[in-house]
C-alpha positions as CSV (number, residue, x, y, z in Angstrom):
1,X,103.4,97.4,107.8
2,X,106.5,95.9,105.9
3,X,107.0,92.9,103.5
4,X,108.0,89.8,104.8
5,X,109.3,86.5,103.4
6,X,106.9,83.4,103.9
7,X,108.9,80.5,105.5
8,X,111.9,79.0,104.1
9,X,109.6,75.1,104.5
10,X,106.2,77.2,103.6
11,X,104.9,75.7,100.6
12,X,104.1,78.0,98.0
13,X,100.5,79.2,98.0
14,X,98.8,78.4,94.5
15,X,97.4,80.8,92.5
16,X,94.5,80.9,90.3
17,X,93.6,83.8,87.8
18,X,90.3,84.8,86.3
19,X,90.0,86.8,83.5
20,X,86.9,88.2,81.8
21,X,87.0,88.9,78.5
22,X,84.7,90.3,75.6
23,X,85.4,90.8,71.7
24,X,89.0,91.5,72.2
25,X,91.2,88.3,71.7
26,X,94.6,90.1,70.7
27,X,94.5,91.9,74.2
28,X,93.3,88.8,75.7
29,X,96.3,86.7,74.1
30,X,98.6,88.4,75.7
31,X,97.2,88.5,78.8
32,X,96.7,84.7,78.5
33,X,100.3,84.3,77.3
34,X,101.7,86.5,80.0
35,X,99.8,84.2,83.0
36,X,101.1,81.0,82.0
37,X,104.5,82.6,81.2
38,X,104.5,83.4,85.1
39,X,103.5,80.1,86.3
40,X,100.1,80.2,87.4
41,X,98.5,77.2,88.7
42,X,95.2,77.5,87.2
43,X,93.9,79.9,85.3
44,X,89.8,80.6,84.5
45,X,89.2,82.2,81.2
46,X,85.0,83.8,81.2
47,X,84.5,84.7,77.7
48,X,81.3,87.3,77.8
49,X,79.8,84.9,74.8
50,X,82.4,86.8,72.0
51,X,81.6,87.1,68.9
52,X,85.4,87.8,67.7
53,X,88.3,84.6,67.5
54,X,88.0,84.4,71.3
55,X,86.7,80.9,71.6
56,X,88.7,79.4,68.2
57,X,91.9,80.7,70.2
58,X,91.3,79.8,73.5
59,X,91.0,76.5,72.3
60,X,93.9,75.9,70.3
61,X,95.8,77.0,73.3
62,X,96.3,73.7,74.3
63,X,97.6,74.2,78.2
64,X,96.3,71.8,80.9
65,X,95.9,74.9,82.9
66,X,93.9,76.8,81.1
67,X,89.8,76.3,82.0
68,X,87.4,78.0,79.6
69,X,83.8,79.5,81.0
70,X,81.7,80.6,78.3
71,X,78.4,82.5,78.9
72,X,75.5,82.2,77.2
73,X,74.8,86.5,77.0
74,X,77.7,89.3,78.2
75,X,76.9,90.1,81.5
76,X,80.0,92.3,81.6
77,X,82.7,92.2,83.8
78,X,80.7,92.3,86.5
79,X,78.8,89.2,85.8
80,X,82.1,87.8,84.6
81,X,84.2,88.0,87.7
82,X,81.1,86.9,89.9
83,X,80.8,83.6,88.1
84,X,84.6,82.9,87.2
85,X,84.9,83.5,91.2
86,X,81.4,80.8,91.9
87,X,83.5,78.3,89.6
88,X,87.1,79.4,91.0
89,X,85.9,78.3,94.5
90,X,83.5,75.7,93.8
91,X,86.2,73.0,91.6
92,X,89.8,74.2,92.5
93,X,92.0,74.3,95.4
94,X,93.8,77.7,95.0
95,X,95.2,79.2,98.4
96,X,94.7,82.8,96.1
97,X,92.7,84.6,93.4
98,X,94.0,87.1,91.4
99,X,91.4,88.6,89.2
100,X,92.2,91.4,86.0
101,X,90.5,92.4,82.7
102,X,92.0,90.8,79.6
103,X,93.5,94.3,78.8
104,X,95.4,94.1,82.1
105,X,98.6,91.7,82.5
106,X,101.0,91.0,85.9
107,X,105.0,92.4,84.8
108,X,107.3,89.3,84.8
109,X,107.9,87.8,87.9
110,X,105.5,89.9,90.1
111,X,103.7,86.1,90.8
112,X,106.6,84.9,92.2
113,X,107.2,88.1,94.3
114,X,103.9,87.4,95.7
115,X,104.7,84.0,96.5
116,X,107.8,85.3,98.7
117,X,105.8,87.6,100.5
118,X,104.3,86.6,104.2
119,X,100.6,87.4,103.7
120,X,99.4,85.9,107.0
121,X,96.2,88.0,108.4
122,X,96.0,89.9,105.5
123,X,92.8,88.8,102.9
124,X,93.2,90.7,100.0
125,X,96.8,92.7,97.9
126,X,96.0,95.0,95.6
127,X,99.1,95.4,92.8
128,X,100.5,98.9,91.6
129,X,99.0,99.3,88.1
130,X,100.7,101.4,85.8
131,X,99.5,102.6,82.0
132,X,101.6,101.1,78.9
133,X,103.5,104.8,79.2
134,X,104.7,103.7,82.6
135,X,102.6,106.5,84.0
136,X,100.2,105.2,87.1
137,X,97.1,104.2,85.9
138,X,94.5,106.5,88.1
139,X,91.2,104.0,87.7
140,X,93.0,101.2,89.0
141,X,94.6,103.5,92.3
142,X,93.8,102.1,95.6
143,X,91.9,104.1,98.3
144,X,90.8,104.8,102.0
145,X,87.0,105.5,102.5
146,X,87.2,109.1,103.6
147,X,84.0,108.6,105.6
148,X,86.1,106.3,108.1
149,X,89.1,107.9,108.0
150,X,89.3,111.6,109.3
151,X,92.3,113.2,107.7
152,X,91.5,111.2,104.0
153,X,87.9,113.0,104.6
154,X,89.4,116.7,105.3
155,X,91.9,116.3,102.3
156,X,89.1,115.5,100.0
157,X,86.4,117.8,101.8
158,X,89.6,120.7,101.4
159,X,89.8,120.6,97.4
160,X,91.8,116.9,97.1
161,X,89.5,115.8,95.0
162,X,89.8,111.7,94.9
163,X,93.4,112.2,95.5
164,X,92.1,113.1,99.1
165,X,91.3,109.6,99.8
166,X,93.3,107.3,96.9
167,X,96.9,106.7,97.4
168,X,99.5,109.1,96.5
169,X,102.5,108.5,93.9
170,X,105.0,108.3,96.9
171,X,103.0,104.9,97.9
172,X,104.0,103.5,94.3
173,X,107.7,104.2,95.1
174,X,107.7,102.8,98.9
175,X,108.5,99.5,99.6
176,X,105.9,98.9,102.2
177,X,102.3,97.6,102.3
178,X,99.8,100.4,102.9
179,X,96.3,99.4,104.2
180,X,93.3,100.5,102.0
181,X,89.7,100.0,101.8
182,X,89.1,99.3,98.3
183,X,90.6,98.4,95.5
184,X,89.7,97.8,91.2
185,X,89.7,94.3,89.8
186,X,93.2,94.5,88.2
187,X,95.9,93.0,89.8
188,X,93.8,92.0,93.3
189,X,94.8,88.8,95.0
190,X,92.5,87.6,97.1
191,X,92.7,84.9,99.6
192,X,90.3,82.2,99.5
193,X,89.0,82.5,103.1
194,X,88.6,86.0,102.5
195,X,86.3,85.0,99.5
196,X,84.1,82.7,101.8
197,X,83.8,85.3,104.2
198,X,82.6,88.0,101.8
199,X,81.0,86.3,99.3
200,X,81.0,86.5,95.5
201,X,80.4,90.4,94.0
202,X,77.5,91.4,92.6
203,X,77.3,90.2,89.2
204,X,74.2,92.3,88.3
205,X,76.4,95.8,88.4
206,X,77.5,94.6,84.7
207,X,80.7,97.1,84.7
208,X,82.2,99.6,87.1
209,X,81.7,100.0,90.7
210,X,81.5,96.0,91.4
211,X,85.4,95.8,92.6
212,X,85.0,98.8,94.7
213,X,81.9,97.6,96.3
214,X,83.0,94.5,97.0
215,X,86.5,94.9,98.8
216,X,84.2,98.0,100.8
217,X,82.2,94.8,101.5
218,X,85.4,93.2,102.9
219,X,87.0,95.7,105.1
220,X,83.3,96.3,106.6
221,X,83.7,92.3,107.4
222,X,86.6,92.9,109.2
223,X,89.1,91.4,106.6
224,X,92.5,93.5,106.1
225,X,92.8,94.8,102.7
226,X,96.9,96.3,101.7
227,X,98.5,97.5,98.3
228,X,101.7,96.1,98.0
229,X,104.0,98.2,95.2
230,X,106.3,95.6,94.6
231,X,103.8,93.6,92.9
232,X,103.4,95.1,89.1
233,X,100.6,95.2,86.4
234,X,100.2,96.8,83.2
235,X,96.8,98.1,82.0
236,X,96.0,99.0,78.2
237,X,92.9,100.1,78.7
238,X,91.1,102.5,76.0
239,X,88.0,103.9,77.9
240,X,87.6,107.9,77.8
241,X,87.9,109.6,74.6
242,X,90.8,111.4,75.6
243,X,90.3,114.6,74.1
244,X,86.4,115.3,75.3
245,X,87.0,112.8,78.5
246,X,83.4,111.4,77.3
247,X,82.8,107.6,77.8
248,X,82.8,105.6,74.8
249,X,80.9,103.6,73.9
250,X,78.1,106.1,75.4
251,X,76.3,103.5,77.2
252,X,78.8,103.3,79.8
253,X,77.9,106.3,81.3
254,X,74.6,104.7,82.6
255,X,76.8,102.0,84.8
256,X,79.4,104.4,85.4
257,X,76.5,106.7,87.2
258,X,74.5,104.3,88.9
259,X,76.9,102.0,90.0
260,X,79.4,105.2,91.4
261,X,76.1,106.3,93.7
262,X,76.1,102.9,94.9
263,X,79.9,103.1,95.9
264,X,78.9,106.5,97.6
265,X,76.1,105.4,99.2
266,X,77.7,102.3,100.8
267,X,80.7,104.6,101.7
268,X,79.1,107.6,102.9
269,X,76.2,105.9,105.3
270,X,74.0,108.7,106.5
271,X,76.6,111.6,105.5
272,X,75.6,110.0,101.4
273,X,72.4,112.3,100.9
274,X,74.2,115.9,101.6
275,X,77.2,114.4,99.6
276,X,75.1,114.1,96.8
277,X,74.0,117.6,97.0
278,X,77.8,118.1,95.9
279,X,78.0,115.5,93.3
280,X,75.1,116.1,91.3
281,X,75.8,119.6,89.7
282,X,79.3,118.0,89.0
283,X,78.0,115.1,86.8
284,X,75.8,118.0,85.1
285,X,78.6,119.6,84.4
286,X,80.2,116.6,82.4
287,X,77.4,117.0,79.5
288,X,79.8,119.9,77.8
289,X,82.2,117.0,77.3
290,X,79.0,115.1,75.1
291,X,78.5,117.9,72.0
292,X,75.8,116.6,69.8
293,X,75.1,113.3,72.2
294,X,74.4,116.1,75.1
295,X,71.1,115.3,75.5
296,X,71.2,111.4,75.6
297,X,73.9,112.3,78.3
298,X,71.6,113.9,80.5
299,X,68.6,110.8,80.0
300,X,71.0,108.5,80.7
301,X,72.5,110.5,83.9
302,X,68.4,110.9,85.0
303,X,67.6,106.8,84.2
304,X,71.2,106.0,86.2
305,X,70.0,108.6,89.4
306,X,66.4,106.9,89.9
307,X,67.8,103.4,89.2
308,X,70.8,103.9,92.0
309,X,68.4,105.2,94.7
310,X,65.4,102.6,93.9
311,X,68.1,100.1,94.1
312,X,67.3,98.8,90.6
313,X,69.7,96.9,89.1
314,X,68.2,94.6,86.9
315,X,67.3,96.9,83.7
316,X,68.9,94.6,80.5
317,X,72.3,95.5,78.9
318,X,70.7,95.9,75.6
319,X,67.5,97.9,76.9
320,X,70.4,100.1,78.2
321,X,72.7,100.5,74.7
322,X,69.0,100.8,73.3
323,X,68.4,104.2,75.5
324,X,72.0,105.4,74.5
325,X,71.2,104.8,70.6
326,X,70.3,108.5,68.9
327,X,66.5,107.6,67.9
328,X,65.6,108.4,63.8
């Protein structure tokens, strides 16, 4: 599949951006800054009730364009995207959605590359997102669901590890659209049809797993899902601790756990119970990475397990920091 050029008399489609953002207004102000710079035609700001300068500096903004959501409690980007999406669809008239994290940013001009480009058919484009290093930026790689497609599940089932079934460097280098099944929340346009047929995500997943869950949720609808690597985003994001590849904060790992069996689980249909026979000693193997927090690894691994596979997914955000907390 190649890119195309919309009509010469096509208008162009508009786009509207949501951001999430929580406690980190420097990032977000240049994410802000970047948007408008590019010409977006609306953009939806949902600010995760920060305690920071967020709301003084989202208001002194001062751009017609610019809508502010606040929430009353952070329900993470999760929650975020599901109800800057509810509003995004509900009050404006956007062809497209692009969604990203406040740490994430489209390069000049990749909006108006997107406008250029004939999307006809297609429901969702998921950008190329690279690291401030210029390296590609692994948690935001698009993938095929190895348990639909044969050759991505022998790569993976051979020793490929997730580069079995996400897409290779060469794809970043191509020029043509590659179909995928899922894709993160950085840098994905998605078209409002697509968004009516699906539905909103699934706000209660608080952070990780929602993005992929959802555009699985898509391509199970029938809707065509492609990465197109002309399109260009930058992602600062500051997650792992990068010598010990440990979360931090050590919460995370709860929603990182549960919400990843989820993802397998909706992938993997019947074949998800003797997968997990290989995942399991894996994620065991991560406590080395938690030295004196070992043990609060391991609770919060057992609480995220029995969660996933009750389907529980409304334990609180602060019940869940409480359990990560060392106790005195």
């Amino acid at each position: 599949m190649t890119e195309g050029l919309a009509g010469l008399h096509d208008p162009a489609p508009r786009i509207l951006a949501v951001v999430v953002t929580y406690n980190r207004q420097v990032q977000l102000a240049q994410t802000v800054t970047r948007l408008l710079a590019e010409q977006v035609d609306d953009l939806i700001v949902v600010d995760n009730a920060s305690t920071d300068d967020t709301a003084a500096w989202l208001n002194s903004v001062g751009d017609r364009r610019l809508h502010v959501l606040r929430l009353d409690e952070n329900r993470g980007g999760a929650g975020g995207f599901a109800e800057g999406m509810r509003l995004a669809v509900a009050q404006f008239d956007a062809d497209w959605i692009l969604v990203m994290d406040d740490d994430a940013r489209p390069e000049p001009g990749t909006l108006n590359r997107f406008r250029n480009m004939d999307m006809a058919g297609i429901a969702a484009v998921a950008a190329a997102v690279y690291k401030t290093d210029g390296g590609i930026c692994d948690m935001n790689r698009p993938s095929v669901n190895p348990f639909w497609h044969r050759e991505a599940f022998l790569r993976t089932l051979m020793g490929g590890g997730r580069m079995g079934f996400h897409l290779p460097d060469t794809a970043y280098s191509g020029t043509d659209l590659v179909p995928i099944d899922a894709a993160s929340f950085v840098g994905l346009f998605m078209s409002r049809a697509a968004i009516a047929a699906a539905g909103l995500p699934d706000g209660r997943l608080f952070i990780y797993g929602d993005d992929v869950l959802y555009t699985l949720s898509m391509r199970r609808a029938g809707l065509e899902l492609v990465f197109a690597p002309a399109l260009r985003f930058e992602h600062d994001f500051k997650t792992f601790d990068d010598t010990s590849r440990a979360f931090k904060p050590l919460w995370k790992t709860y929603y990182h756990h549960r919400n990843l069996m989820l993802v397998y689980r909706s992938a993997a249909g019947w074949l998800f119970w003797p997968a997990l026979l290989l995942i399991l000693p894996k994620w065991l193997m991560k406590a080395r990475h938690y030295g004196e927090d070992r043990g609060l690894y391991m609770r919060l691994l057992t609480l995220a397990i029995g969660d996933a596979l009750r389907g529980k997914l409304n334990r609180t955000h602060p019940e869940v920091v409480a359990r990560a907390t060392p106790q005195t």
